[in-house]
C-alpha positions as CSV (number, residue, x, y, z in Angstrom):
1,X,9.5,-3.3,14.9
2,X,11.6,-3.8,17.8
3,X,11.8,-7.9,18.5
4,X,8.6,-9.2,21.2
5,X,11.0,-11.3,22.8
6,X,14.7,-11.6,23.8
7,X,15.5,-14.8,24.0
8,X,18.8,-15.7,26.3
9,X,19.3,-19.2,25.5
10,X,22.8,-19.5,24.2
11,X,23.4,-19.7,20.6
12,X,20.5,-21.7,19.8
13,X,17.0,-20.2,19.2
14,X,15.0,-22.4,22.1
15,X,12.7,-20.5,23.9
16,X,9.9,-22.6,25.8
17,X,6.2,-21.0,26.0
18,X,6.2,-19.7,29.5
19,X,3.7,-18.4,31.0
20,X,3.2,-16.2,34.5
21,X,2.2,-18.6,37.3
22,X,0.0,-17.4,40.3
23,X,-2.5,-18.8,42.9
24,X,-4.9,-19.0,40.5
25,X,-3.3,-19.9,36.8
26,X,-4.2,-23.1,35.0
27,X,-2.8,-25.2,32.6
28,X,-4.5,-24.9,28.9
29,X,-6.1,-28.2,28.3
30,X,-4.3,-29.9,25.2
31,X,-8.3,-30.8,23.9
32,X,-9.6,-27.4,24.6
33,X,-11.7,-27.3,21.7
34,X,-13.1,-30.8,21.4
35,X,-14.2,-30.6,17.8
36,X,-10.8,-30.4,16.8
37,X,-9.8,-33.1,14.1
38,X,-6.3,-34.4,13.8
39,X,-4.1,-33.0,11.7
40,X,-4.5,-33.9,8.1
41,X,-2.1,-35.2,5.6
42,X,0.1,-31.9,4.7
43,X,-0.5,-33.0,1.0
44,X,-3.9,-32.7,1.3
45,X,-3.1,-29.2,2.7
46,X,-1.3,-27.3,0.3
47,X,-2.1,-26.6,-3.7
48,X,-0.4,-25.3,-6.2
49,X,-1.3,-22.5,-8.9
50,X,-1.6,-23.5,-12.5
51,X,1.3,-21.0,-13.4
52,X,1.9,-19.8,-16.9
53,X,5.0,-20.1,-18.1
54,X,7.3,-17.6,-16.3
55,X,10.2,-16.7,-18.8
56,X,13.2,-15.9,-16.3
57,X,16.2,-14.5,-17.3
58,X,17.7,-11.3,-18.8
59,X,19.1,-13.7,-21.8
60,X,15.5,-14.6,-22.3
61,X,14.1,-11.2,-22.1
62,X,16.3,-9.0,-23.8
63,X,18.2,-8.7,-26.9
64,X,21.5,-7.5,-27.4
65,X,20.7,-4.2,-28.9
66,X,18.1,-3.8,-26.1
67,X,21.3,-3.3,-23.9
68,X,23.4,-1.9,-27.0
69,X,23.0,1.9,-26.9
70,X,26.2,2.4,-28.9
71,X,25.9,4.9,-32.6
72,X,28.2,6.3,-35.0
73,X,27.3,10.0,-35.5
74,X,28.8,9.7,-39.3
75,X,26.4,6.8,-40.1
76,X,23.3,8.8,-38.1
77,X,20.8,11.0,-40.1
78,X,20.5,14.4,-38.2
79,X,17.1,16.5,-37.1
80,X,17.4,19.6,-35.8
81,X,14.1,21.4,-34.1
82,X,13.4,24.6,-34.1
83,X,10.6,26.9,-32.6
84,X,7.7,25.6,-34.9
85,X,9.2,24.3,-37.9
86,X,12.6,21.1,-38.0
87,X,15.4,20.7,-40.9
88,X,16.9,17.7,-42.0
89,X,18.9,16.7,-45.1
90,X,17.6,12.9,-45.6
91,X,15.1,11.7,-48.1
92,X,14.4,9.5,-45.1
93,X,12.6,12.5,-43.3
94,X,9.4,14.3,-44.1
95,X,8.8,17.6,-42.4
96,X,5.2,19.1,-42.6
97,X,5.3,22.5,-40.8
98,X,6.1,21.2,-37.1
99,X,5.5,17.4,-37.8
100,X,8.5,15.7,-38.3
101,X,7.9,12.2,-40.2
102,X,10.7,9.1,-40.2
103,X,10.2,6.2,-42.9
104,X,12.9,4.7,-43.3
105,X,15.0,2.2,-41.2
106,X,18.2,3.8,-39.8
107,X,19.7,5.8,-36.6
108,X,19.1,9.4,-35.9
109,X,20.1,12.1,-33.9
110,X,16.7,14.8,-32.5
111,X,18.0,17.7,-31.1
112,X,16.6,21.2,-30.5
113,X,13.1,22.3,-29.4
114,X,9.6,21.9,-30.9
115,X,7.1,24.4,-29.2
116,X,4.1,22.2,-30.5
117,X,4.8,19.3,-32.7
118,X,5.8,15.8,-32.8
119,X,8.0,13.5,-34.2
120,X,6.1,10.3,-36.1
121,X,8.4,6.7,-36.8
122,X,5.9,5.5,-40.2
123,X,8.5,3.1,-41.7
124,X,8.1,-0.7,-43.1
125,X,6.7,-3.2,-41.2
126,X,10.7,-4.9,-41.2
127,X,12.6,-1.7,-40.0
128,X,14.6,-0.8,-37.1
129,X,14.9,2.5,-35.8
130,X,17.0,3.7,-34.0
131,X,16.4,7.6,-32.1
132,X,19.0,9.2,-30.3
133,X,17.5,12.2,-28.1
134,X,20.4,14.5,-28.1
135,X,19.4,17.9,-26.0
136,X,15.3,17.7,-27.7
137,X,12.5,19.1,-26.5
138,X,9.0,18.4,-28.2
139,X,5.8,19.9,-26.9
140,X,2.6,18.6,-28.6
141,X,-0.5,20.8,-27.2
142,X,-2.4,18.2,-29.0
143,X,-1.4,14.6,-29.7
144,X,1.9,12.5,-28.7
145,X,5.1,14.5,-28.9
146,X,6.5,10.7,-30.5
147,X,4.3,8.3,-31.7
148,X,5.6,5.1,-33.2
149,X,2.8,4.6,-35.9
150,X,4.8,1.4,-38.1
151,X,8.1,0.0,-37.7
152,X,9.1,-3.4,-36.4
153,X,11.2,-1.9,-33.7
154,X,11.9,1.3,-32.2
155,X,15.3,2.0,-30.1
156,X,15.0,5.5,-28.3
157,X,18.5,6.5,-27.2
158,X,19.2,8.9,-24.2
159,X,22.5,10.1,-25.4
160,X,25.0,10.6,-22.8
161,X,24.8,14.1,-20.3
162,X,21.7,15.3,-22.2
163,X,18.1,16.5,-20.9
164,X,15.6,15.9,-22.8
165,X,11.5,16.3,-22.5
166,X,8.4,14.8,-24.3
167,X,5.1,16.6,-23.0
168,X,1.4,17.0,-24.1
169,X,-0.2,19.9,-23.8
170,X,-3.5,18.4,-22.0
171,X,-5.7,17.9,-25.5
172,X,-5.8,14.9,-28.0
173,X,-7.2,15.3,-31.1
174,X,-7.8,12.3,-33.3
175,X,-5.1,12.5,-36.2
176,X,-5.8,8.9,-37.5
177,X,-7.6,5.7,-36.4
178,X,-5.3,5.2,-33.3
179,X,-6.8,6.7,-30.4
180,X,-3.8,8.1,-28.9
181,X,-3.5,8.8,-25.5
182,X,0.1,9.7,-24.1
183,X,3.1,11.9,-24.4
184,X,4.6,9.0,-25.9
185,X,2.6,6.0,-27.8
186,X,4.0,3.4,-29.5
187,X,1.8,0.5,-31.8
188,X,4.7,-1.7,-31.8
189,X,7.7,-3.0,-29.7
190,X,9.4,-0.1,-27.8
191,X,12.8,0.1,-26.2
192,X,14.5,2.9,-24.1
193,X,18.1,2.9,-23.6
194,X,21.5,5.2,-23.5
195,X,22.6,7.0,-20.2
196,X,20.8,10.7,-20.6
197,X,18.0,12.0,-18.8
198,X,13.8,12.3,-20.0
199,X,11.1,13.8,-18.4
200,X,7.4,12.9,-20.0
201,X,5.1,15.1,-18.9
202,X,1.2,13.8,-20.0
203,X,-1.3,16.1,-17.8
204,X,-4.3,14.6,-18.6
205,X,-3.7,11.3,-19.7
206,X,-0.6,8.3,-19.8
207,X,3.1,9.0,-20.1
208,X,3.9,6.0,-22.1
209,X,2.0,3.5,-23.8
210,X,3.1,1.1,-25.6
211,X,0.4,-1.7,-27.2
212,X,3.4,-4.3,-27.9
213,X,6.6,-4.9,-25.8
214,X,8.2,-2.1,-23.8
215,X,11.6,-2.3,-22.8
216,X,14.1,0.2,-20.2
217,X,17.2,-1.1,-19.9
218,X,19.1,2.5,-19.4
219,X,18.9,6.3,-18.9
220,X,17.7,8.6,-15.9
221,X,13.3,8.9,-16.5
222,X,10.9,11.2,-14.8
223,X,7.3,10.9,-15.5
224,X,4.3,12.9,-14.6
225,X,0.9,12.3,-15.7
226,X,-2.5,11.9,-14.8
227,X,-2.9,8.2,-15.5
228,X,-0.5,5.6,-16.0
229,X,2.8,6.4,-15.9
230,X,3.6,3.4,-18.1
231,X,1.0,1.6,-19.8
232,X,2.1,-1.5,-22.2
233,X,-0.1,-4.5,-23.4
234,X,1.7,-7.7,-24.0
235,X,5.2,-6.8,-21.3
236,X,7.5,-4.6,-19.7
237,X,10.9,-5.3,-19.1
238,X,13.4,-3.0,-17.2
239,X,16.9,-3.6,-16.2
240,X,20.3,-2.8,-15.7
241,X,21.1,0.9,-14.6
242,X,17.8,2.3,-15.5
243,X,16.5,5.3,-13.1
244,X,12.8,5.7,-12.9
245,X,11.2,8.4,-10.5
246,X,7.1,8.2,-11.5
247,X,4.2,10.3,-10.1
248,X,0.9,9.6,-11.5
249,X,-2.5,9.7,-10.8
250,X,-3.4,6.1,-12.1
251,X,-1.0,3.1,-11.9
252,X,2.8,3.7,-12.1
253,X,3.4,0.6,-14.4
254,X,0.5,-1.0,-15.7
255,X,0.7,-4.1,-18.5
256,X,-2.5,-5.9,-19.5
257,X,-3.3,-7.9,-22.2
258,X,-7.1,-8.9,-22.5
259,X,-6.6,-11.3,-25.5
260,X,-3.7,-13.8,-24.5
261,X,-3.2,-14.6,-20.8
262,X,0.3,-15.7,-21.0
263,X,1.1,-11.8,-22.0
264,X,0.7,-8.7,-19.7
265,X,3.5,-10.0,-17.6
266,X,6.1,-7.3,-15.8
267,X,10.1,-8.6,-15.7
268,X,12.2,-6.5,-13.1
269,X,15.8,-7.5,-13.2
270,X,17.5,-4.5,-12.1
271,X,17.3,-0.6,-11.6
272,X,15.8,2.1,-9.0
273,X,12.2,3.0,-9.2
274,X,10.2,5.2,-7.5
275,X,6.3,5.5,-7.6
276,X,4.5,7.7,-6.4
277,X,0.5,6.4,-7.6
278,X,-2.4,7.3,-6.6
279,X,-3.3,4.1,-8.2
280,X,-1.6,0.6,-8.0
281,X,2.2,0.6,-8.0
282,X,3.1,-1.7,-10.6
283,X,0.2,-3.8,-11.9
284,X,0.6,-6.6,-14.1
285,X,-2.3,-8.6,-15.7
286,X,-0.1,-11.9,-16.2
287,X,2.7,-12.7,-13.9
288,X,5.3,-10.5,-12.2
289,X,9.0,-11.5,-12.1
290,X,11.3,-9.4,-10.0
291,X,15.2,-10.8,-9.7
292,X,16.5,-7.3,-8.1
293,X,16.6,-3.6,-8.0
294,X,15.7,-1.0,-5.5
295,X,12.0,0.0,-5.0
296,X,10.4,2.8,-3.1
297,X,6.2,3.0,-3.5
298,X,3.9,4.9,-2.4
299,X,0.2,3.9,-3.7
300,X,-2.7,5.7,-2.6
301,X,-1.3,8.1,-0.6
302,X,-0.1,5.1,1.8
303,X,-1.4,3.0,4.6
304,X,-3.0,6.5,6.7
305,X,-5.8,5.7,3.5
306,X,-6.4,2.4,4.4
307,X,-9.6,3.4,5.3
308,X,-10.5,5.5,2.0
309,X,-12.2,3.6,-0.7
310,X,-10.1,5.3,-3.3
311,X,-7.5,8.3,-3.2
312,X,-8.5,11.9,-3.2
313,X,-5.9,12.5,-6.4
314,X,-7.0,9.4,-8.4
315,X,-6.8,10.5,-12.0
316,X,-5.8,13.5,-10.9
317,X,-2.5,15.8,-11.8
318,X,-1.2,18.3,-10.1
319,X,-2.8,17.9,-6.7
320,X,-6.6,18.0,-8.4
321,X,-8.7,15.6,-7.5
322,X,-10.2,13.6,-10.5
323,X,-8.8,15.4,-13.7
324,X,-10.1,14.8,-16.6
325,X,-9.0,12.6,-19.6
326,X,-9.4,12.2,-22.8
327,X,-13.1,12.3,-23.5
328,X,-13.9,12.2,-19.9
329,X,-15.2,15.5,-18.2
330,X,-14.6,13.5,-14.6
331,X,-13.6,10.1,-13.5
332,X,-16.5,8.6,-12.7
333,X,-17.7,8.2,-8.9
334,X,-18.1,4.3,-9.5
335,X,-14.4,4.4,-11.1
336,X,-13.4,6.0,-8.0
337,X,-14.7,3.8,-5.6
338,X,-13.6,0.8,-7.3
339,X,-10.1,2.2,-7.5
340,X,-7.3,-0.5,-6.6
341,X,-4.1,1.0,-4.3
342,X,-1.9,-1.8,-4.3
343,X,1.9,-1.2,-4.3
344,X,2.7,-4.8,-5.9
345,X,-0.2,-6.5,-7.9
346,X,-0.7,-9.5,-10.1
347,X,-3.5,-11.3,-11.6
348,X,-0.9,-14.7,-12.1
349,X,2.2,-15.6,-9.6
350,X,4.6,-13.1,-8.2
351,X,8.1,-14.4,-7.7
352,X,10.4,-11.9,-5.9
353,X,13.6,-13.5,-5.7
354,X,15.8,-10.1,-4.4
355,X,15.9,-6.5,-4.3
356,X,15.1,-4.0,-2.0
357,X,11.8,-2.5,-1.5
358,X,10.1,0.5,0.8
359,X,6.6,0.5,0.3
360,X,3.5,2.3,2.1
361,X,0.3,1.3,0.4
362,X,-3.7,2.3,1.2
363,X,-4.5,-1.6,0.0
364,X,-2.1,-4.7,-0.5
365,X,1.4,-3.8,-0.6
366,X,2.0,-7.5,-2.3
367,X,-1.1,-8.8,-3.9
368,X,-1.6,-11.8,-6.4
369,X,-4.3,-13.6,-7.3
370,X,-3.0,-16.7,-7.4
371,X,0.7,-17.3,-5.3
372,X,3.2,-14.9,-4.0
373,X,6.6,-16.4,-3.9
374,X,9.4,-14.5,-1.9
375,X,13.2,-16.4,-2.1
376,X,15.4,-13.4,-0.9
377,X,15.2,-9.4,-0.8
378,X,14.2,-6.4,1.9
379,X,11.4,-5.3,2.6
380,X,10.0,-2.4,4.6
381,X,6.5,-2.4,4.5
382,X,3.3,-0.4,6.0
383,X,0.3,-1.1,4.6
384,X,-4.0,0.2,5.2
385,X,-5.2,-3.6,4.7
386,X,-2.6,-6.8,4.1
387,X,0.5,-6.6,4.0
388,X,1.2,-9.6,1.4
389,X,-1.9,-11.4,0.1
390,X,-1.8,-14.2,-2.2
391,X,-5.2,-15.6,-2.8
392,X,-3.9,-19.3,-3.3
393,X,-0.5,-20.3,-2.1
394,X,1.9,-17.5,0.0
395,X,5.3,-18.9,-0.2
396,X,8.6,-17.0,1.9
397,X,12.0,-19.1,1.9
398,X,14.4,-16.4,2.7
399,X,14.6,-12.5,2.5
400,X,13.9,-9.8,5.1
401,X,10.8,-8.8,5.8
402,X,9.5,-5.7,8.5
403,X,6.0,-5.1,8.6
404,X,5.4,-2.2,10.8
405,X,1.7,-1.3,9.8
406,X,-1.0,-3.9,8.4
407,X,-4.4,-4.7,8.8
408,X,-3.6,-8.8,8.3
409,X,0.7,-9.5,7.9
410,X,0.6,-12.7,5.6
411,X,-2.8,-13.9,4.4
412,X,-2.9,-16.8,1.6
413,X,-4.8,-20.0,1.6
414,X,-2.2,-21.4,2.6
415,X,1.2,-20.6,3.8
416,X,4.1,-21.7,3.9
417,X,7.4,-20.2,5.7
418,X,10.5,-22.2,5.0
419,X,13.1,-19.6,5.6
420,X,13.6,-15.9,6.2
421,X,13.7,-13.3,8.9
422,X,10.2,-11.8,9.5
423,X,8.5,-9.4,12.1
424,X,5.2,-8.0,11.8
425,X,2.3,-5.9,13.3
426,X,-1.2,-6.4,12.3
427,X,-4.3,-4.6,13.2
428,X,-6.1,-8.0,12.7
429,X,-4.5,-11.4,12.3
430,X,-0.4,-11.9,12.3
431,X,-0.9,-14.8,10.1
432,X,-4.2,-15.9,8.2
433,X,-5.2,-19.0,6.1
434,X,-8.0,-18.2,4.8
435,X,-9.6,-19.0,1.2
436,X,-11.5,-17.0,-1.1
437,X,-11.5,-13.8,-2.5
438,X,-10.1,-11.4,-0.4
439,X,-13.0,-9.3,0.9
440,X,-11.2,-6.7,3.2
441,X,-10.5,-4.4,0.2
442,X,-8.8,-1.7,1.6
443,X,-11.9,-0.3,4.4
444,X,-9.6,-2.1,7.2
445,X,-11.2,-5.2,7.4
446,X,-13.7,-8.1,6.7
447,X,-16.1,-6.3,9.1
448,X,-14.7,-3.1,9.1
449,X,-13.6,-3.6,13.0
450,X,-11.8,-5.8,14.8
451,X,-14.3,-7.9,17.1
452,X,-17.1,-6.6,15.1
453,X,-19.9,-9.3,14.2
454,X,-19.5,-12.0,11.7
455,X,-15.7,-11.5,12.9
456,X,-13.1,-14.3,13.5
457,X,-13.9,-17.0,15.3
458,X,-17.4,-17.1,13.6
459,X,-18.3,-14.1,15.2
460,X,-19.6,-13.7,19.1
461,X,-20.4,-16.9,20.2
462,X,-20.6,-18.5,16.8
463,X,-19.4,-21.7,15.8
464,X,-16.2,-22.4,14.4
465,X,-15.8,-23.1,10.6
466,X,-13.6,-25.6,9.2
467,X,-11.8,-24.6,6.5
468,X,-9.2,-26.0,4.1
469,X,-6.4,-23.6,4.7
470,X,-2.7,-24.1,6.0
471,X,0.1,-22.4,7.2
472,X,3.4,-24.5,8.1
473,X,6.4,-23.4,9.8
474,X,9.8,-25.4,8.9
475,X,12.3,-22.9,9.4
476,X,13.3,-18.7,9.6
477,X,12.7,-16.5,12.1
478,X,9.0,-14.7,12.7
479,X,8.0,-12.2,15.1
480,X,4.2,-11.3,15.8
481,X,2.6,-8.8,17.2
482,X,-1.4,-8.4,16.4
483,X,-4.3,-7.3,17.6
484,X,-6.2,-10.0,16.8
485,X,-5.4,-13.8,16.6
486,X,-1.8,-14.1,16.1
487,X,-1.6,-17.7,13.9
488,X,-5.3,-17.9,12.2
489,X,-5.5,-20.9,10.8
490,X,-9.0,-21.6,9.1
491,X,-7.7,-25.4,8.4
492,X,-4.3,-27.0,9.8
493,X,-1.6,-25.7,11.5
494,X,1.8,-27.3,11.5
495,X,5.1,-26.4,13.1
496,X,8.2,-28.4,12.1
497,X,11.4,-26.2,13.1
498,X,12.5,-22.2,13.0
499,X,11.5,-19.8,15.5
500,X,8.2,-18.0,15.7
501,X,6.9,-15.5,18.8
502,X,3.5,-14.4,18.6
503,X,2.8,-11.7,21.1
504,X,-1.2,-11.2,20.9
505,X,-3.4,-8.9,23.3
506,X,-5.5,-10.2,26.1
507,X,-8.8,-8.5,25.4
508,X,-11.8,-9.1,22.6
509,X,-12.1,-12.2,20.3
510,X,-8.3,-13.2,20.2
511,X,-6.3,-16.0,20.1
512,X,-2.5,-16.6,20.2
513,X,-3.4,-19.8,18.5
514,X,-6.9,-20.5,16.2
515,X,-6.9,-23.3,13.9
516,X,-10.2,-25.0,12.7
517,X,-8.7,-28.7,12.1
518,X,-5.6,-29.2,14.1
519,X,-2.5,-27.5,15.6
520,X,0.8,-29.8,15.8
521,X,4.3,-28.9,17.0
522,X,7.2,-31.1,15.9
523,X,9.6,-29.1,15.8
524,X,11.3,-25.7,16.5
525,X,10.5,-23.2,18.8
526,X,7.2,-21.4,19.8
527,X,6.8,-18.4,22.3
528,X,3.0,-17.0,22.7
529,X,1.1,-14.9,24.5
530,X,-2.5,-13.2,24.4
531,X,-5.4,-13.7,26.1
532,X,-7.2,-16.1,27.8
533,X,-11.5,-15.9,26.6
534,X,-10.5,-18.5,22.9
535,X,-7.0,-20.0,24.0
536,X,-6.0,-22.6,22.1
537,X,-3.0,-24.5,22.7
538,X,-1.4,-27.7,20.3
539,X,-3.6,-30.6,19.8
540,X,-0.9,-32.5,19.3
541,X,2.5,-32.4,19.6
542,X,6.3,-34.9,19.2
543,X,8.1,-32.3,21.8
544,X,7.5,-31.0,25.1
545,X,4.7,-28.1,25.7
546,X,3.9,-25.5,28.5
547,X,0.8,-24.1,28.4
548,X,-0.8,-21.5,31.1
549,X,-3.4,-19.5,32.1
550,X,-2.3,-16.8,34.4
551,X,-3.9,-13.9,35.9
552,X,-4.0,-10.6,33.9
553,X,-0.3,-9.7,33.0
554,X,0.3,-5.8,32.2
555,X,3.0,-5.4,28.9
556,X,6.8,-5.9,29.7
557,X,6.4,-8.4,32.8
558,X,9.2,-10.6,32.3
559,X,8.4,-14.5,31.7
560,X,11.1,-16.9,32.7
561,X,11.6,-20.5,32.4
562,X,14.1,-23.1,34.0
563,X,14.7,-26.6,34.4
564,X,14.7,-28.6,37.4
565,X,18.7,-27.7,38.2
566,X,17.3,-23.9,38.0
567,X,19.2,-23.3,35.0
568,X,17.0,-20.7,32.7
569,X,16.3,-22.0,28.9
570,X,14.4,-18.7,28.5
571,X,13.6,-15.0,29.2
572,X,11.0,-12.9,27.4
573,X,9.2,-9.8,28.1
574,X,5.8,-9.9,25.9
575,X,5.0,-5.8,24.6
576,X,1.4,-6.4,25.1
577,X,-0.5,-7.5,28.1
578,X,-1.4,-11.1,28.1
579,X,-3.3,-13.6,30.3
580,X,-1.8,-16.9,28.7
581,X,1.4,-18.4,27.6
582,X,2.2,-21.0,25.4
583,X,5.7,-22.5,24.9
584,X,7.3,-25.6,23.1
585,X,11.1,-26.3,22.0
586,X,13.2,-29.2,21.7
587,X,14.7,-28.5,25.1
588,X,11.4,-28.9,26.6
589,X,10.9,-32.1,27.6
590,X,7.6,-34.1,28.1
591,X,6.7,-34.9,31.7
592,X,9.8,-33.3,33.2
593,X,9.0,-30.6,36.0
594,X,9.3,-26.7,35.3
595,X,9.6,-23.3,37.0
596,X,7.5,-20.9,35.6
597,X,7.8,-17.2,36.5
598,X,5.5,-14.3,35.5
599,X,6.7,-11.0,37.0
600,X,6.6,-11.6,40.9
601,X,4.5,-14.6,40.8
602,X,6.3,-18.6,40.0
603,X,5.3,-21.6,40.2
604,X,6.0,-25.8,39.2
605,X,4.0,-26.6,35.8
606,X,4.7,-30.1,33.9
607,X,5.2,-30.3,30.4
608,X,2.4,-31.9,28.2
């Protein structure tokens, strides 16, 4: 989005509120809204999340044979496929017809085609096996084309410039008490590594499960499927040069763990994923840890669904809506309309702490349930309801962030901005502290339309609730444009330093400012604009403020300030038509006289 102001101030961000001055403009009263408090303790304000323990590091996470995808073809136990039928010269390999069976711990090389079969790892609970894909294609019309039944660990190797495929034919048919579900299942800890290419095709049900630990930490992957792309219980780890493109008509990477809360966790330390879900991006039940790596999602078809209650394709394959799974005729119409579209989604905390990241999502593009920290990274986001949501604590000390489509930009309990570069557009709110669950879900909104009843500001003519949210500003650059109330505070508001421009619009039941509690200014800069029917200006403030009511303004006309030598501290040009302007900086001092244009009109205004 193309910046709401240029400022023209020098090298320092300090931009005054301005606002156009005619025959009839007004200055805000600093006590607009007599039942507002003053501004509470900031400790009293903010909370933080009981966090499980967040392991973070790739010492931690992997081990060295994760990363290790090194084999000595003499030492390796060969398997070659053919048609229906495999040969190998190991006691350590069973072969029944086209099921190929490995119990014993060791390295070996699959290669060759399997028209409908499967490979099966059935070893001692203490070995380590080690598969090197070398050229192999298995189709299994009716099970997993590998399924890990018993090992203690299974390495599968992408050996260097080769293609290889795992696919299911659509049909599972139960071959023992695991109720397998995927081109590729796993009972116990799975790791993928090497440099070569696989493509998992499941078109009915899950590419990969895994019920233990799932690791990536190399190799080129497609997956298409009909549900999860990659499903693990207790983790999933990727990293390093791993390339993963997923399409799938569920979740892309989804990790639960129902029993222990500390597992179900995703770790993203490196690699380039693509999703294309009709589900949730990547969904983890636990905590979500991303250090880096290049992300492109697409969840739900993107934000044009924000209006849809679930995608057309969910659990679909193939373009079909609702495709069947295993023992399903149909997804269910309740399942469908319950159907989360996140991009990003965590039950715990989600610390992103780099990377870069394109995402268009029907619901939440960043969503936790608890506290969303962001410390660094790129982001390009459009989203059908919030852009980032954290239901507790939203926390942004550096990164990039460009919101060019959102119902609500940033909405947590409470906020905090210490750092970064942000610019937004929201349908609704720019900002919102709100608490609670988030009720929005991805229909647009908490009402469905802006300005509709039991809207903001308590609806039309309602009172105002006081709530216990907070946002503060300390520092960073943020650039608003909404639709509705640019900074919705349902609490405190605090501004101690950066540089924040709200541009809001100057019809319905808006505000550039709306904060239940109190509103206070101590430092930094602050341009706004919006209308006039709720304007709120600071109810308190340690720097100077200019605060005006003007006559109707169309878009683009220019705002200017200067001091009583007629030098100018600023120039804007709000984008959407306003009626009120609200300015305060460090170079604006308290009492001293001002010149305030607003396109042809001027005037003198003194600064509260």
């Amino acid at each position: 989005m193309k910046r709401i102001c240029t400022v023209i101030f020098s090298l320092i961000m300090v931009c005054s509120a301005l606002s156009g001055c005619s025959e009839s403009s007004s200055v805000i009263s600093q006590t607009s809204n007599s039942s507002k408090a003053e501004v509470s303790d900031s400790s009293d304000i903010v909370s933080t999340p009981d966090d499980v323990d967040i392991i973070t590091t790739d010492a931690e996470m992997f081990t060295e044979r994760d990363k290790n995808s090194d084999y000595d073809e003499k030492e390796c136990v060969r398997i070659e496929l053919s048609g229906n039928t495999a040969k190998s010269d190991s006691d350590c390999v069973s072969i029944s017809e086209s099921t190929v069976t490995i119990t014993k711990e060791g390295s070996y090389i699959i290669s060759g085609s399997l028209e409908d079969g499967m490979i099966i790892v059935d070893a001692e609970d203490s070995a380590k096996i080690q598969l090197i894909l070398s050229g192999a294609d298995i189709q299994s019309n009716t099970s997993a084309a590998l399924y890990i039944r018993n090992a203690d660990k299974v390495f599968v190797t992408l050996a260097d410039g080769t293609s290889n495929s795992l696919s299911n034919g659509g049909v599972f048919n139960p071959i023992d008490e695991n109720s397998i579900d995927s081109a590729v299942f796993s009972k116990e800890d799975l790791t993928f590594n090497g440099s070569g290419n696989l493509t998992v095709t499941s078109p009915t049900a899950h590419a990969i499960v895994c019920k233990d630990d799932l690791v990536i930490t190399g190799g080129k992957y497609t997956l298409e499927c009909a549900s999860h792309g990659v499903d693990a219980n207790d983790s999933v780890r990727i990293s390093d040069t791993v390339e993963l493109d997923i399409t799938s008509g569920k979740d892309g990477i989804h990790c639960e763990n129902s029993d222990e809360a500390s597992l179900g966790f995703v770790y993203i330390s490196n690699g380039m994923i693509n999703i294309d879900a009709q589900g949730d991006g990547i969904s983890a039940g636990a905590y979500m840890l991303i250090e880096n790596g290049s992300f492109d999602i697409l969840s739900g078809g993107g934000s044009v669904n924000g209006s849809k209650e679930s995608s057309d394709n969910y659990g679909g394959f193939g373009g079909g809506p609702g495709g069947k799974r295993p023992g399903d005729e149909q997804v269910s119409q309740t399942e469908q309309d319950s159907t989360s579209m996140k991009a990003i989604k965590a039950t715990d905390s989600i610390i992103i702490n780099g990377g870069t990241f394109s995402i268009d999502s029907a619901d939440d593009s960043i969503h936790s349930d608890k506290s969303v920290t962001i410390a660094s990274g790129t982001f390009e986001i459009a989203s059908g309801d919030d852009a980032i949501h954290a239901e507790e604590t939203l926390d942004v000390s550096g990164g990039k962030i460009e919101i060019t489509k959102s119902y609500e930009g940033l909405e947590a309990l409470n906020i905090n901005i210490t750092n970064g570069d942000i610019s937004l557009i929201a349908r609704d709110d720019g900002l919102n502290a709100a608490g609670g669950t988030d009720s929005s879900g991805i229909n647009g909104g908490r009402d469905g339309m802006f300005g509709g009843p039991g809207g903001g500001h308590g609806g039309m003519g309602g009172p105002m609730s006081s709530g216990n949210g907070s946002i503060i500003i300390s520092g960073g650059t943020l650039y608003i444009q909404a639709s509705g109330d640019g900074i919705d505070a349902n609490g405190t508001l605090e501004i101690t330093g950066g540089y924040t421009v709200v541009c809001g619009p100057s019809q319905g039941d808006t505000a550039t400012l709306d904060y239940d509690v109190s509103g206070v200014i101590t430092g930094g800069t602050f341009i706004g604009t919006g209308g006039a029917g709720m304007a709120q200006t600071f109810s308190s403030s340690s720097q100077g403020v200019v605060a005006i009511r003007t006559s109707n303004q169309t878009a683009d006309s220019e705002v200017t300030l200067k001091d009583k030598n007629g030098d100018t501290i600023l120039s804007c040009t709000p984008k959407l038509p306003f009626a009120v302007v609200i300015l305060s900086s460090p170079d604006i001092i308290s009492g001293e006289t001002y010149t305030v244009s607003v396109g042809t009109d001027s005037g003198e205004v003194v600064a509260s």
